[in-house]
ROBALUM-545864 format. One record per residue (C-alpha): y, x, z. Coordinates in pm, whole numbers, padded with zeros to 5 digits, always signed. Each point is the difference from the previous one (the first is absolute). Layout:
<pts>
YXZ
...
</pts>
This chain:
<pts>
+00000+00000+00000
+00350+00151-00109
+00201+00040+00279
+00406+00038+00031
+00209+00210+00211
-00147-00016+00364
+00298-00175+00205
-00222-00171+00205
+00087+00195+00361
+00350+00088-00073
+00167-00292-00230
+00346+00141-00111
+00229-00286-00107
+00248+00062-00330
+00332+00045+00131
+00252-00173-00180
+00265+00285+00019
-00255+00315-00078
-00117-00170-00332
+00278-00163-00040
+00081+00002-00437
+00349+00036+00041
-00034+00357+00147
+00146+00347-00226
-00199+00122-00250
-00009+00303+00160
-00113-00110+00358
-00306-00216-00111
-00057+00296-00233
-00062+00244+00281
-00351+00170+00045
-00237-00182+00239
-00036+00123+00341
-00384+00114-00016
-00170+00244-00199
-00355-00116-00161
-00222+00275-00153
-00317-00008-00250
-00187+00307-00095
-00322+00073-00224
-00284+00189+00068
-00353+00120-00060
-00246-00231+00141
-00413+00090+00028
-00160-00363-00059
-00340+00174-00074
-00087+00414-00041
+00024-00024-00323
+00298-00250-00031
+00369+00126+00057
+00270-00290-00069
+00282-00101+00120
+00172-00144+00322
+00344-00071+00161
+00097+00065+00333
+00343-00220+00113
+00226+00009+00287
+00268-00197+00137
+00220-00051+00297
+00066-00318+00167
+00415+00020+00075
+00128-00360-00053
+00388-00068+00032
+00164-00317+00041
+00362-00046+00025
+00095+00285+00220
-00378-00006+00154
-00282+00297-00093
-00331-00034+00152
-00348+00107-00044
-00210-00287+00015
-00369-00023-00066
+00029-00089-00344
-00099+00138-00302
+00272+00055-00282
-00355-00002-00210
-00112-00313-00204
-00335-00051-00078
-00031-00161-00365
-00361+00015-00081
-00287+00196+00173
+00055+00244-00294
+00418+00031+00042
+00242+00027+00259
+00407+00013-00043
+00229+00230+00238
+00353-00148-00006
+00335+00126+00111
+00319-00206-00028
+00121-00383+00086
-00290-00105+00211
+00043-00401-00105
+00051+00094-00379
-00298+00189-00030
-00216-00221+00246
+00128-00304-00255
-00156+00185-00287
-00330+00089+00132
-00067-00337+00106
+00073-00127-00333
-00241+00265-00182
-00261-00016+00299
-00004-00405-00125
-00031+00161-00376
-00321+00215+00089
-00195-00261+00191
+00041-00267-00316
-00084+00330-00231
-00141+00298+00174
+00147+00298-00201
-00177+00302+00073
+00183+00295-00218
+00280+00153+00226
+00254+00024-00296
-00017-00369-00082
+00084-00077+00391
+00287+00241+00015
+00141-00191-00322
-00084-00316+00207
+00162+00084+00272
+00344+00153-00192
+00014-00325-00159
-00036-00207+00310
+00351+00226+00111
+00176-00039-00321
-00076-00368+00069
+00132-00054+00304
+00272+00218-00067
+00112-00168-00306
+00029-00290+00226
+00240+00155+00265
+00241+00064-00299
-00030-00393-00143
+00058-00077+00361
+00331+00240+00029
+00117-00063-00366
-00126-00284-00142
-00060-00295+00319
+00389+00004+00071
+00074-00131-00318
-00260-00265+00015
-00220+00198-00298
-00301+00187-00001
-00235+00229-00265
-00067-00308-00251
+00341+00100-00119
-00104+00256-00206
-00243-00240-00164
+00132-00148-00353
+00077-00346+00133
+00271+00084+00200
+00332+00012-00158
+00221+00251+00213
+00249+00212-00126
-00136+00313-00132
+00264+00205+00139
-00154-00167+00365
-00329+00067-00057
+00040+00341-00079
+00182+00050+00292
-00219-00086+00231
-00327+00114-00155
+00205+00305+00095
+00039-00026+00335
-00379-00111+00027
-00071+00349-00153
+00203+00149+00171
-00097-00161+00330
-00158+00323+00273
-00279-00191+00233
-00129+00124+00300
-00123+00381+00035
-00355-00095-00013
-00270+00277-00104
-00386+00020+00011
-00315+00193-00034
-00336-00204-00218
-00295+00189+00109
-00299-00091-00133
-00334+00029-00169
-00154-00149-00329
-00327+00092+00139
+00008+00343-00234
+00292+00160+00159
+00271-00019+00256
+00348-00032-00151
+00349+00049+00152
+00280-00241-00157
+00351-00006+00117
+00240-00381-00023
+00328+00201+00018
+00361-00172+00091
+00061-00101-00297
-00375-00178-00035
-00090+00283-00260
-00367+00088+00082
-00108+00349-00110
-00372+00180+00092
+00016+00311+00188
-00398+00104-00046
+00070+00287-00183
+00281+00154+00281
-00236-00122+00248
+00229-00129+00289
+00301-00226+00058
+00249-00105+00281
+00251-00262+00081
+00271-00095+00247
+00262+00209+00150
-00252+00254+00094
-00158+00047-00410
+00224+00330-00043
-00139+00189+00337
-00340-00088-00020
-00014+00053-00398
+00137+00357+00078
-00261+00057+00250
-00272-00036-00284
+00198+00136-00247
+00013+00392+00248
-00341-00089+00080
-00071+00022-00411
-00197-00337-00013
-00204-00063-00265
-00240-00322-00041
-00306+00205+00046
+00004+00102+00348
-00306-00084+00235
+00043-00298+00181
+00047+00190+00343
+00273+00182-00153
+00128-00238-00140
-00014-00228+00343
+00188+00292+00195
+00301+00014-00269
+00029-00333-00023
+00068+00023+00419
+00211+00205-00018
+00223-00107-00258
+00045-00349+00203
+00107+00209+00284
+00236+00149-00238
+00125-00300-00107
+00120-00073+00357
+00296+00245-00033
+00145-00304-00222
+00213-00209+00250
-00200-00274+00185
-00344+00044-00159
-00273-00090+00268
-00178+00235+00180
-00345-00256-00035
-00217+00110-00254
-00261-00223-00223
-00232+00152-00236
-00264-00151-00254
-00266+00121-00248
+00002-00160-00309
-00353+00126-00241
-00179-00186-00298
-00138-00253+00286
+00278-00085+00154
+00260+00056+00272
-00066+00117+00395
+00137+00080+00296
+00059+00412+00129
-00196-00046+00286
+00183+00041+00340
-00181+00308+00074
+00063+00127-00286
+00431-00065+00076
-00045+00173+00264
-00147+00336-00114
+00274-00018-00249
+00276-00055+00259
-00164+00311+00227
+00004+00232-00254
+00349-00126-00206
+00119+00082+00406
-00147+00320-00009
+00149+00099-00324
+00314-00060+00071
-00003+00188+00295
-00099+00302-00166
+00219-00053-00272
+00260+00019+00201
-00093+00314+00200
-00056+00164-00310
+00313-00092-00113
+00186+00143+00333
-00206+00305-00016
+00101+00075-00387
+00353-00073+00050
+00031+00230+00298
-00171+00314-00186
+00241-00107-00283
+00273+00036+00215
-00143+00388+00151
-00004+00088-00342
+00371-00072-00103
+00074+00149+00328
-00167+00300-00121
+00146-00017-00344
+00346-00023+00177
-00051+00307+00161
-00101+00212-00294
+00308-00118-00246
+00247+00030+00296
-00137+00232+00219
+00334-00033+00228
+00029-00312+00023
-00189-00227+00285
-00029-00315-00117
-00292-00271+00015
-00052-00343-00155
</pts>
């Protein structure tokens, strides 16, 4: 059975002034406060079979008005038992949408990932098309059969506001499709702008406020989509943790394993080891870093010295 968003501990009601239409451009614009990550990896079904999986991970940060919280509640939705959605941006917007395409795939189950992410990006074009017939078109008592041939409007009119309609900047609402066609796992990213694009051959992808850190993190870490799954599980850690230099991402951590059977859980045991040693990393990191700065400053010292012999100064 498909289900939506899980809302059912924490329900978050729409506030009228956060989603409010008549907001700048700019502001609804703005990057989501999360960050959402998908990587591929090797995955041993059999000895002699090597495919593919995905590993995921998200944090749980919710804001509402002026409110951030960390409830227990998954910014994950689970479409199919073959593909799950990570979202990031206007939390009613993009709950609106999945509900609407979760009603899609139980009339007609669609199992290839790429015809759910085009699903889904037209479910957001949808309802985004009608926030901009709501702000332009409702207050003069008309709505889209205008631009049918039976209506007889001025052209100059209609032009206009087909403008504005294109014109019209919805909600920053982004998402990750990952899913399997039973073959192979596949990464598809529903942009901003509802453009969906398929990032298999990179091998990872990121949204929210916290994309940029944890995309560098893979990017130093030289990523490929070929690295063992433990590997891969470990990077993917650690560039969530990353991602939590962006302002307000949650500390929480959720993490799934999508292969050619379906999605799972990271067992809790498993979150754990990763948290212990993530700990101990960055522990060491950081004495190493301490360490190599002071021998970097004895050397400069010493440099000083043998360029200006009379001269006693130090950094």
């Amino acid at each position: 059975m498909t289900r939506p968003l899980d809302r059912s501990r924490n329900p978050i009601q729409r506030d009228p002034l956060k989603h409010s239409i008549s907001r700048a451009p700019e502001e609804r614009r703005a990057k989501s406060v999360t960050v959402c990550i998908a990587c591929l990896c090797n995955w041993t079904y059999r000895s002699n079979d090597i495919g593919k999986a995905a590993i995921i991970a998200s944090d749980r940060q919710l804001i509402v008005g002026d409110v951030k919280y960390e409830p227990p509640q998954l910014k994950i939705s689970f479409l199919t038992k073959q593909a799950i959605l990570l979202v990031a941006g206007d939390l009613a917007l993009y709950t609106e949408a999945i509900h609407k395409l979760s009603r899609k795939l139980l009339s007609s189950p669609e199992k290839h990932p790429a015809t759910i992410a085009e699903l889904y990006a037209a479910e957001m074009r949808s309802i985004n098309f009608g926030y901009a017939a709501n702000q332009f078109l409702s207050p003069l008592g008309l709505d889209k059969s205008i631009f049918s041939n039976q209506q007889k409007l001025p052209e100059s009119l209609i032009l206009s506001l087909a403008s504005q309609l294109q014109n019209y900047r919805g909600a920053s609402v982004e998402a990750i499709l990952v899913g399997t066609d039973g073959k192979d796992v596949h990464l598809y990213l529903i942009d901003s702008d509802t453009n969906v694009s398929c990032h298999n051959d990179v091998g990872f992808v990121s949204i929210g406020i916290g994309a940029w850190h944890a995309n560098s993190q893979l990017m130093q870490a030289r990523f490929v989509n070929k690295l063992p799954f433990n590997y891969t599980l470990g990077l993917v850690y650690a560039a969530k943790k990353r991602g939590e230099i962006a302002s307000s991402i949650g500390v929480e951590t959720d993490m799934f394993i999508v292969n050619r059977n379906g999605w799972m859980p990271v067992a809790p045991e498993i979150m754990k080891t990763l948290t212990k040693h993530y700990e101990e990393y960055i522990k060491e990191q950081e004495k190493l870093a301490s360490a190599t700065l002071d021998k970097l400053n004895l050397d400069l010292q010493e440099f000083e010295k043998s360029i200006l012999p009379n001269r006693q100064t130090s950094y």
